[in-house]
LUMFI-512110 format. One record per residue: x, y, z of N, C-alpha, C in turn; residue in one letter. Coordinates in steps of 0.2 Angstrom, whole numbers, padded with zeros to 4 digits, always signed. Layout:
N
XYZXYZXYZA;...
end
This chain:
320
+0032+0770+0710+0038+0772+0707+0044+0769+0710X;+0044+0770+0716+0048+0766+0720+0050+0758+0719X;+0042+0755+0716+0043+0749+0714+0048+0745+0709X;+0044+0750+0703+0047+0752+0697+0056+0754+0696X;+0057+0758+0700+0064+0758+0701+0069+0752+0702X;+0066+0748+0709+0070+0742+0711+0069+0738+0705X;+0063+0736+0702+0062+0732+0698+0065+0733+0691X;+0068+0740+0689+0074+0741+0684+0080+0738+0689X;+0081+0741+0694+0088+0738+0695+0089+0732+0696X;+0084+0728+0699+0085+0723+0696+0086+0718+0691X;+0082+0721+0684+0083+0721+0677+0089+0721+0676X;+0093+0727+0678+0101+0730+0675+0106+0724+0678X;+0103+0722+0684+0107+0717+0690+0108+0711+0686X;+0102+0708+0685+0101+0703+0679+0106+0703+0671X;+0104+0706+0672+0109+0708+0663+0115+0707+0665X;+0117+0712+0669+0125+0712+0670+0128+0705+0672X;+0122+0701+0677+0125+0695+0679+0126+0689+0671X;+0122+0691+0668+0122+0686+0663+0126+0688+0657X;+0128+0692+0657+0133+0694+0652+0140+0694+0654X;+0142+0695+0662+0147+0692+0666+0147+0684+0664X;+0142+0678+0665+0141+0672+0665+0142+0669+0658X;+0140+0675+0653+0143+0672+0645+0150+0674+0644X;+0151+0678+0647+0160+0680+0646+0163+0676+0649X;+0160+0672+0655+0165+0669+0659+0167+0661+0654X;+0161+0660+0648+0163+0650+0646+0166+0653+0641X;+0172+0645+0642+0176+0647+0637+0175+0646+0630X;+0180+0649+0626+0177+0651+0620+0182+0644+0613X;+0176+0642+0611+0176+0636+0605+0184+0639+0601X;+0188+0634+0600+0194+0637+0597+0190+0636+0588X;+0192+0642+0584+0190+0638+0576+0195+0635+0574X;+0191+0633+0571+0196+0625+0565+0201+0629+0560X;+0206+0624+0560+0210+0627+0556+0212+0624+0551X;+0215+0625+0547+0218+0619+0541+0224+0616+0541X;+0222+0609+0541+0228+0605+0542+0234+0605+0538X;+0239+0607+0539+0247+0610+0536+0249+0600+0534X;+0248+0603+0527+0250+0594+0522+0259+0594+0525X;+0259+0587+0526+0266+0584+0529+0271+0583+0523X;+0275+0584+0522+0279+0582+0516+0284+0575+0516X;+0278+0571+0514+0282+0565+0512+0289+0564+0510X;+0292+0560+0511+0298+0560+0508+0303+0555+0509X;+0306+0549+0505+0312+0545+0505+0320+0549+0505X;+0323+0548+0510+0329+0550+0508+0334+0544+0511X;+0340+0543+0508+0346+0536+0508+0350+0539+0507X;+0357+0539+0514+0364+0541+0509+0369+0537+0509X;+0365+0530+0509+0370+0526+0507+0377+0527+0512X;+0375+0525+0517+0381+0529+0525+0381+0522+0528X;+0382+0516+0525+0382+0506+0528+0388+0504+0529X;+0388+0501+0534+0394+0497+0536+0395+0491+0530X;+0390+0489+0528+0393+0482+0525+0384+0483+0517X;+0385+0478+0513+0379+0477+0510+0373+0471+0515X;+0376+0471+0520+0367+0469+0524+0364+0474+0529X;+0368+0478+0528+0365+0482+0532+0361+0489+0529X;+0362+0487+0522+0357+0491+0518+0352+0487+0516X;+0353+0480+0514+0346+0477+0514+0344+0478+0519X;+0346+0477+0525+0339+0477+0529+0337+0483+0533X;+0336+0489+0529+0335+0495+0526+0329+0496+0521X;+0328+0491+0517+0325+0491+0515+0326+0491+0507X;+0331+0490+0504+0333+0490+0501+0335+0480+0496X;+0333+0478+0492+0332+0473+0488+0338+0470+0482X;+0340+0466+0483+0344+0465+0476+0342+0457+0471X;+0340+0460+0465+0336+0457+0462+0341+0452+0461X;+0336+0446+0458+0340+0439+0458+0338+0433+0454X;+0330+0437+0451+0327+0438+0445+0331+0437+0440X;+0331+0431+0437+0334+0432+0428+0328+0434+0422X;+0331+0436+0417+0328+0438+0411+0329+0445+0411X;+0325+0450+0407+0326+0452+0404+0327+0462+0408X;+0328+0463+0406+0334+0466+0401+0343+0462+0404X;+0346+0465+0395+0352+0461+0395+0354+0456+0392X;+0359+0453+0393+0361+0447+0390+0358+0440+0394X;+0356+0439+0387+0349+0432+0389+0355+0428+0393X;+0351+0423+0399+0355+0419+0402+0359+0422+0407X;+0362+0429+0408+0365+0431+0414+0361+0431+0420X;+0364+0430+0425+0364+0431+0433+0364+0437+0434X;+0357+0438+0439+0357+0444+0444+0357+0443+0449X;+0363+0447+0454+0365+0444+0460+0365+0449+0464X;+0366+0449+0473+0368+0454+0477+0375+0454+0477X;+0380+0448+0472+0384+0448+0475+0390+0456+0472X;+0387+0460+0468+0389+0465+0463+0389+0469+0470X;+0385+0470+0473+0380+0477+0479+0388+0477+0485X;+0389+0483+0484+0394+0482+0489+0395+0489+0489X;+0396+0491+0500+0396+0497+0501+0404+0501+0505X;+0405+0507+0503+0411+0510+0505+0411+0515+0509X;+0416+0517+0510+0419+0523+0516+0418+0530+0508X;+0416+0535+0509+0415+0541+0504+0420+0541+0501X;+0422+0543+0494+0428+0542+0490+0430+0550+0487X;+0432+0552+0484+0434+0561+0484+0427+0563+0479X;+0424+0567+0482+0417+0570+0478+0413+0567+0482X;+0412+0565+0488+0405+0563+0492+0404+0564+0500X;+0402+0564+0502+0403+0567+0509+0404+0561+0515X;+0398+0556+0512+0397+0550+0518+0398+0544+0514X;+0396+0538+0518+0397+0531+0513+0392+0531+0505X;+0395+0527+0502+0394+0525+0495+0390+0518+0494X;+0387+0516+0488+0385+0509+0488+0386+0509+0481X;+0389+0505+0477+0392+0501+0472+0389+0496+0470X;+0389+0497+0462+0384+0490+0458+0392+0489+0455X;+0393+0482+0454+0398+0479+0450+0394+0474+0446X;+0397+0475+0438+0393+0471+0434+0397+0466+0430X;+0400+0462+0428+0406+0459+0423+0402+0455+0417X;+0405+0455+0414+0402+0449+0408+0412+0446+0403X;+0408+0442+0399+0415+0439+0392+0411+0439+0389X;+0403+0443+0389+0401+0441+0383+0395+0434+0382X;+0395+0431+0386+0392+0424+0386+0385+0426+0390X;+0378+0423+0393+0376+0422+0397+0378+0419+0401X;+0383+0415+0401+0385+0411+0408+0392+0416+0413X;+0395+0419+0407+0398+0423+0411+0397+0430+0413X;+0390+0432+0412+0387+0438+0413+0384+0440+0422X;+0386+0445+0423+0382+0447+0430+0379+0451+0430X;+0373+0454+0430+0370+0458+0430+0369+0463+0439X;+0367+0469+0439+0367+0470+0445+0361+0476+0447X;+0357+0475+0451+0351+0482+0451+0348+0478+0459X;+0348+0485+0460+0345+0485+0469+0339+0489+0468X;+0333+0488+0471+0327+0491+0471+0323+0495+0478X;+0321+0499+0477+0317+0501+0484+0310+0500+0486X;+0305+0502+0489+0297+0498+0489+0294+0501+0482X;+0289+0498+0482+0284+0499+0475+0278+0504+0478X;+0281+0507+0481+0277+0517+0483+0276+0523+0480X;+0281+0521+0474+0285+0529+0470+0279+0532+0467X;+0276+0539+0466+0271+0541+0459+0274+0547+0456X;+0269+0551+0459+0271+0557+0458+0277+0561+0462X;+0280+0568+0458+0284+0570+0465+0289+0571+0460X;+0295+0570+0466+0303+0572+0463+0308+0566+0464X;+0310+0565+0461+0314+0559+0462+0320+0560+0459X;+0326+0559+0465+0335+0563+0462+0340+0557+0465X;+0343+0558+0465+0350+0554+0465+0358+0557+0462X;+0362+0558+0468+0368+0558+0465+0372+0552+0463X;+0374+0553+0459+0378+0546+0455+0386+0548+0451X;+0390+0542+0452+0395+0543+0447+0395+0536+0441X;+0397+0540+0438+0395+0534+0431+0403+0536+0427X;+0405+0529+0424+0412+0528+0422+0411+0524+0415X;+0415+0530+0411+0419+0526+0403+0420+0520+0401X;+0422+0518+0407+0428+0512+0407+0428+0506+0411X;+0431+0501+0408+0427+0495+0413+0436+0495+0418X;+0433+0495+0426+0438+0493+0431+0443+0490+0430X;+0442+0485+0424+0449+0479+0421+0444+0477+0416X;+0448+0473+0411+0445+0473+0406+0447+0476+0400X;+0445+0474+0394+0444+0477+0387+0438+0482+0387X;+0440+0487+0384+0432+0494+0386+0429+0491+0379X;+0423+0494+0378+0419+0494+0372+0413+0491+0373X;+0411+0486+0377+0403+0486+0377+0399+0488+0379X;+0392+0489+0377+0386+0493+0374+0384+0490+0384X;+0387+0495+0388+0382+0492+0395+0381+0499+0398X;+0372+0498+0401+0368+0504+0403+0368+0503+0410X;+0371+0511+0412+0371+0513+0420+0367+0518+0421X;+0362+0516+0425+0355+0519+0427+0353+0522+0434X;+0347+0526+0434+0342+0527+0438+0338+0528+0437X;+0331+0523+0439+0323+0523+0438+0319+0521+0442X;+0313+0523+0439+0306+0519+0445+0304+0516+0439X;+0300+0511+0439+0299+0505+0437+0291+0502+0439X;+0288+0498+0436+0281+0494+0438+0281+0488+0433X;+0278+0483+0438+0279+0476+0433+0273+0476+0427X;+0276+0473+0422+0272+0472+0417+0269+0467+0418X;+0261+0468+0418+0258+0466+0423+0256+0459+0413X;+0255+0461+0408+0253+0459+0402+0255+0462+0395X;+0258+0459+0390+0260+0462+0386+0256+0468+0383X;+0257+0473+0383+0257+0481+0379+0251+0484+0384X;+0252+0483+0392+0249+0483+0397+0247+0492+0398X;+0240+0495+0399+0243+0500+0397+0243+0505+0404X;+0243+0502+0410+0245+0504+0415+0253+0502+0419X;+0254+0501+0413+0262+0500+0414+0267+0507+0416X;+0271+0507+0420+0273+0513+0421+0279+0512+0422X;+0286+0518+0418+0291+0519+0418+0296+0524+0416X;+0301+0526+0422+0304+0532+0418+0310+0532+0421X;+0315+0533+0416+0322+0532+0417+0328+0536+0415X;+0333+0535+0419+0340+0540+0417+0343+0532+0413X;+0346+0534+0409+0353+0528+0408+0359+0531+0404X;+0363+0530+0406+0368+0532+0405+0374+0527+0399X;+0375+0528+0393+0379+0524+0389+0383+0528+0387X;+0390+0526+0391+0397+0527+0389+0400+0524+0382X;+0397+0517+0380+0400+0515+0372+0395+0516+0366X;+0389+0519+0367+0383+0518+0363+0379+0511+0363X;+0375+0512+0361+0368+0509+0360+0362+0510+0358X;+0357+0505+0358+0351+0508+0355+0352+0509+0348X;+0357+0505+0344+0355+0506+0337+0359+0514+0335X;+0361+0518+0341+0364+0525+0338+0373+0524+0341X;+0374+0521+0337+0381+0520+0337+0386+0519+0343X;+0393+0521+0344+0397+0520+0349+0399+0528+0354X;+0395+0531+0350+0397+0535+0355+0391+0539+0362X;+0396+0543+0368+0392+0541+0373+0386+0546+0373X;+0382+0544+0377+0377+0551+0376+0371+0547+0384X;+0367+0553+0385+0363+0550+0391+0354+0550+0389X;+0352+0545+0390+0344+0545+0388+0341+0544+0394X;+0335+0547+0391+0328+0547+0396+0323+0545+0392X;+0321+0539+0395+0311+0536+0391+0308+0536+0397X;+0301+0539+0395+0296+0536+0398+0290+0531+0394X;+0289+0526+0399+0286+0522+0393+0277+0523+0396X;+0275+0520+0391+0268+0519+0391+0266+0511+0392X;+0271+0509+0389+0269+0502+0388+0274+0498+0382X;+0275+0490+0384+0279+0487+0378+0278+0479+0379X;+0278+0476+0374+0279+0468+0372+0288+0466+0371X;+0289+0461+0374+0297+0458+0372+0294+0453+0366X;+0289+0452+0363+0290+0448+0357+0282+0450+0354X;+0282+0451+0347+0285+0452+0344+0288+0460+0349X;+0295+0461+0347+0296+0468+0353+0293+0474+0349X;+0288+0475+0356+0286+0480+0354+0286+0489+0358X;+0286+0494+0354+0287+0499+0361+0283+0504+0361X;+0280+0506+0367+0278+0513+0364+0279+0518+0371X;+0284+0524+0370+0286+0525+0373+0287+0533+0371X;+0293+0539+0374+0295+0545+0372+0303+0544+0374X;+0308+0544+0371+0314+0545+0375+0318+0553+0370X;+0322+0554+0375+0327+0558+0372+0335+0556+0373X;+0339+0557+0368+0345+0558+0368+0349+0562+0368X;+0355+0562+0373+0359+0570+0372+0368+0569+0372X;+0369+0569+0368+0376+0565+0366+0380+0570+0370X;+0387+0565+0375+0391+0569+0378+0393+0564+0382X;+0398+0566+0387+0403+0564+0393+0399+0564+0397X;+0396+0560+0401+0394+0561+0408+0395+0555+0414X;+0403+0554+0413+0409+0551+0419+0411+0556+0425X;+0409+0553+0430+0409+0558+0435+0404+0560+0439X;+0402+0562+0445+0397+0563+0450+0393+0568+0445X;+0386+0567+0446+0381+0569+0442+0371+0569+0448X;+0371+0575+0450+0363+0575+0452+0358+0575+0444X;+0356+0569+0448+0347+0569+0441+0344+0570+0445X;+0337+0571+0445+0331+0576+0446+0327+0573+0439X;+0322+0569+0444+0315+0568+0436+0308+0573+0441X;+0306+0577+0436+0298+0578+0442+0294+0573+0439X;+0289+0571+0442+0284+0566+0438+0276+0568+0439X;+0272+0571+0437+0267+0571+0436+0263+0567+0431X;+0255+0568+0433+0252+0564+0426+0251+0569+0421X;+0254+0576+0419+0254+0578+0415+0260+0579+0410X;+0267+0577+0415+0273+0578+0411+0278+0575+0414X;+0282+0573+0413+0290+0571+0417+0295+0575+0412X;+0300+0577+0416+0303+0581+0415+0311+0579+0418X;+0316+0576+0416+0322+0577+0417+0327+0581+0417X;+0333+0581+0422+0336+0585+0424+0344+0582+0425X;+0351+0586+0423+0357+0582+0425+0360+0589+0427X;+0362+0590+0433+0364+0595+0437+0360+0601+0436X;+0354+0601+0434+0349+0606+0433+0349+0609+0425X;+0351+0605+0421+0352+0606+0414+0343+0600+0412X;+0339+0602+0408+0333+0598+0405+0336+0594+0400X;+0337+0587+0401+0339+0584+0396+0334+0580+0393X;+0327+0579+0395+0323+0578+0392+0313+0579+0397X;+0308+0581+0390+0302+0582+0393+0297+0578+0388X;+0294+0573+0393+0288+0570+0390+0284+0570+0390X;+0276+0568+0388+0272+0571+0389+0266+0569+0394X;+0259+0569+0394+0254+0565+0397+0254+0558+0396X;+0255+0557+0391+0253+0551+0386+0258+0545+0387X;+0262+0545+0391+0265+0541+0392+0268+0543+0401X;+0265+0547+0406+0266+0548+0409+0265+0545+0414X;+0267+0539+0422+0264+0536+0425+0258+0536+0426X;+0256+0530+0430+0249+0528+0430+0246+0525+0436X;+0252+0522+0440+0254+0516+0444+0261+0517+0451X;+0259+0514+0454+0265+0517+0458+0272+0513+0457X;+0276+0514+0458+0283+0510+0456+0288+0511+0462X;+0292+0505+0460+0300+0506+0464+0306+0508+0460X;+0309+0510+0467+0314+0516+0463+0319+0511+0466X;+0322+0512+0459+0330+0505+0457+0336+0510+0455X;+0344+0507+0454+0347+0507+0451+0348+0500+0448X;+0352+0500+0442+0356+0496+0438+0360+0496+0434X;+0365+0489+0433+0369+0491+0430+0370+0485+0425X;+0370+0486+0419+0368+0479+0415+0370+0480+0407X;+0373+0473+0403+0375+0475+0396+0370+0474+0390X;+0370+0476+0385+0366+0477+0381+0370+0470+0376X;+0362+0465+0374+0363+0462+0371+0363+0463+0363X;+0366+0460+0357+0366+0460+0352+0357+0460+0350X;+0357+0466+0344+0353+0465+0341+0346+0468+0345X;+0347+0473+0351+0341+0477+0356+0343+0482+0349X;+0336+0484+0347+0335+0489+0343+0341+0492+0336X;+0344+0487+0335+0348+0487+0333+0356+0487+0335X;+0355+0485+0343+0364+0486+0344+0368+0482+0343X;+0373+0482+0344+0379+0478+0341+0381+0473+0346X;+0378+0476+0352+0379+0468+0360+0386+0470+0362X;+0390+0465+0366+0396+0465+0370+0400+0464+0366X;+0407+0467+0365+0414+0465+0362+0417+0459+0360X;+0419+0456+0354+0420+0453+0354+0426+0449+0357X;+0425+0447+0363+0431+0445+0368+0431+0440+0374X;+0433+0437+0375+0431+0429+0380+0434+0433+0385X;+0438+0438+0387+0441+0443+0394+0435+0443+0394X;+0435+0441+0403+0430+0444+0408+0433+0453+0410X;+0428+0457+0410+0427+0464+0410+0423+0467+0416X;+0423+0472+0421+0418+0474+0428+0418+0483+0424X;+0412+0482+0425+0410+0490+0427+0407+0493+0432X;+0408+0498+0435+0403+0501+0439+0402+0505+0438X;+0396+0507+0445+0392+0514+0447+0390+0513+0452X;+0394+0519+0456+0390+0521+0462+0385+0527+0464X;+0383+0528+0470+0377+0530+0472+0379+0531+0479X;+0379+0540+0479+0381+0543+0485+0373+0543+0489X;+0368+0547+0486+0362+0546+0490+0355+0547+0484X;+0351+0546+0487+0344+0544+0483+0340+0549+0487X;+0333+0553+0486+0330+0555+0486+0323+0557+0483X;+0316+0556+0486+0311+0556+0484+0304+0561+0488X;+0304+0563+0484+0296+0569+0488+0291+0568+0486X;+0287+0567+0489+0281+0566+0485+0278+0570+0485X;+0273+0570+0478+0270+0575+0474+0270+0583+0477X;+0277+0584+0476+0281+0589+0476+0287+0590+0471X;+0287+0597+0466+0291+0596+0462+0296+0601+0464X;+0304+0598+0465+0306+0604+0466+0314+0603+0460X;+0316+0609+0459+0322+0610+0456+0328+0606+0457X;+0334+0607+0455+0340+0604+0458+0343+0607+0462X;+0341+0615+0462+0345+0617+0470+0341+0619+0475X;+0334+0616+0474+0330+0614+0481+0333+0607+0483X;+0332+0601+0477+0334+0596+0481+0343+0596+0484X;+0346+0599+0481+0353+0598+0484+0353+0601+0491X;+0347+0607+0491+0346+0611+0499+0343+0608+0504X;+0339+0603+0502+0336+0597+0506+0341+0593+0507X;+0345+0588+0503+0350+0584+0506+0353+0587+0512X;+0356+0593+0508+0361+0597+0513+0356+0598+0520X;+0351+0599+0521+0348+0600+0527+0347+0594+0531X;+0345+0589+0529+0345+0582+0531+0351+0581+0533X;+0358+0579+0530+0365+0578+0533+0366+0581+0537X;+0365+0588+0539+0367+0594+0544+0365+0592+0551X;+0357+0589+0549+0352+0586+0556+0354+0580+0558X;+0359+0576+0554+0363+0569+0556+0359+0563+0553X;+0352+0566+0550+0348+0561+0545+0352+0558+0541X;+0352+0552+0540+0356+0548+0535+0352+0543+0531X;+0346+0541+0533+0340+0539+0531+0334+0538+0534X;+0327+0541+0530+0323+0542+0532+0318+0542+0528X;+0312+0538+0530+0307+0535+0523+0300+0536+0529X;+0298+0543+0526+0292+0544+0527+0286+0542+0522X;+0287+0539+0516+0282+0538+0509+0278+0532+0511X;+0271+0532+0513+0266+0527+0512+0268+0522+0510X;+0265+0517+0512+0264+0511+0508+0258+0510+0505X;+0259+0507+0497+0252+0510+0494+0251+0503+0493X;+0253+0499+0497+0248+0493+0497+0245+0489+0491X;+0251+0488+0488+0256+0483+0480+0261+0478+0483X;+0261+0474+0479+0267+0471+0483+0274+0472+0478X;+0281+0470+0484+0285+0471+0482+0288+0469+0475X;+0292+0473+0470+0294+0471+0465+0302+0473+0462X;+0307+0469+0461+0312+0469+0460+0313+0464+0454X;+0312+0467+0450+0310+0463+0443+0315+0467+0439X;+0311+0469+0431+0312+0473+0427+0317+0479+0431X;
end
């Protein structure tokens, strides 16, 4: 009995030590899931000089041909940056474009960013203007924002494209007055010219600082001008492809879908468009007063440019 006794206390002595012994190793943490980082390009165009945005990352096409008036020049020599002007907070960067009408006296002007862009939210404040700087006013020239992909073959169907453009004197065959369009393409031929695409039109004034906002999924792109929907397209023409995100600024030639081209007038004329900041989320959509909450957060933290979006492993393109 006596035995029997030690040899339970024992037993109890036992257990206790080994249950002390499990409690004492440490314990496996569980896995947890990893918090998605949100990508994003922001630019506020905040530069001493135009090389200090190129080498930024920032490109100026030099590329002749198409779009525009056949024969123009594409230069850097248009890109030029400033001190903030009344309605912006920090510096500005400026496309100057001039033509008489001729190719030879035409300049074309567009800066481009990497060829990264898909899905997501892509916005930009801008000022867009009536009137040419000097000059005679009246011709058919388009002030933009888009992302872009090269036309790898004519009626390519991985071609990708989707655009703000802004026309102060009309074009596109719908006369002289101003209105702002959105296309998204699917794909197009320059000869015989072919298109196939969705754009919308929305006739009206839009001289003066203006936030756009495109979302871009493969289901739908949907544009925005200070949170107003000025145009929704569908699947079907939805990107495909990754693209770089450009402004330009450039005249419409006689005879593009009908237009009527540049004034008739041998006076050289300049127009512009500036470009207080740029912004890109990736495959995240957000509204116009989330992204204007995001700027404003980013300038607050003294962020003035920051490009956390992939490199998707395409090469660079400042073309179209």
């Amino acid at each position: 009995m006596r035995y029997s006794s030690i040899a339970l206390l024992l037993l109890l002595t036992g257990c206790d030590q080994a249950q002390q012994a499990t409690s004492s190793e440490p314990t496996k943490a569980k896995p947890t899931q990893a918090v998605a980082v949100e990508a994003f390009m922001f630019d506020d165009f905040d530069y001493a000089n135009p090389d200090a945005l190129f080498a930024n990352g920032w490109t100026a096409r030099t590329e002749t041909g198409h779009p525009g008036i056949a024969g123009a020049a594409w230069s850097a020599d248009g890109i030029s940056t400033h001190q903030a002007p009344d309605g912006a907070q920090f510096g500005i960067a400026r496309m100057s474009s001039i033509t008489d009408g001729t190719g030879e006296g035409t300049r074309h002007t567009q800066i481009c960013h990497a060829r990264k862009y898909l899905y997501g939210t892509y916005a930009a404040r801008v000022f867009f203007r009536n009137e040419p700087s000097y000059g005679p006013d009246g011709d058919e020239v388009i002030q933009t924002f888009y992302a872009i992909s090269p036309l790898a073959a004519p009626l390519d169907p991985d071609y990708s494209e989707v655009d703000f453009e802004y026309l102060p004197n009309g074009g596109w065959g719908e006369g002289s007055d101003n209105a702002m369009w959105t296309t998204t393409w699917e794909t197009f031929q320059l000869k015989p010219w072919t298109k196939v695409n969705e754009y919308s039109r929305v006739p009206g004034d839009y001289a003066g600082w203006h936030t756009l906002v495109m979302n871009v999924t493969a289901d739908a792109v949907r544009y925005y001008v200070d949170g107003n929907l000025v145009g929704d397209h569908s699947a079907a023409v939805a990107p495909e492809v990754p693209m770089s995100m450009n402004f330009n600024l450039w005249f419409m030639p006689k005879g593009a879908d009908g237009s009527v081209g540049p004034i008739d007038s041998p006076e050289s004329r300049q127009y512009q468009q500036d470009i207080d900041w740029v912004l890109h989320v990736e495959d995240k959509l957000l509204n116009t007063t989330e992204v204007e909450a995001k700027v404003a957060a980013l300038r607050a933290g003294g962020q003035r440019a920051v490009d956390q979006v992939a490199d998707k492993g395409v090469a660079a393109y400042c073309g179209l």
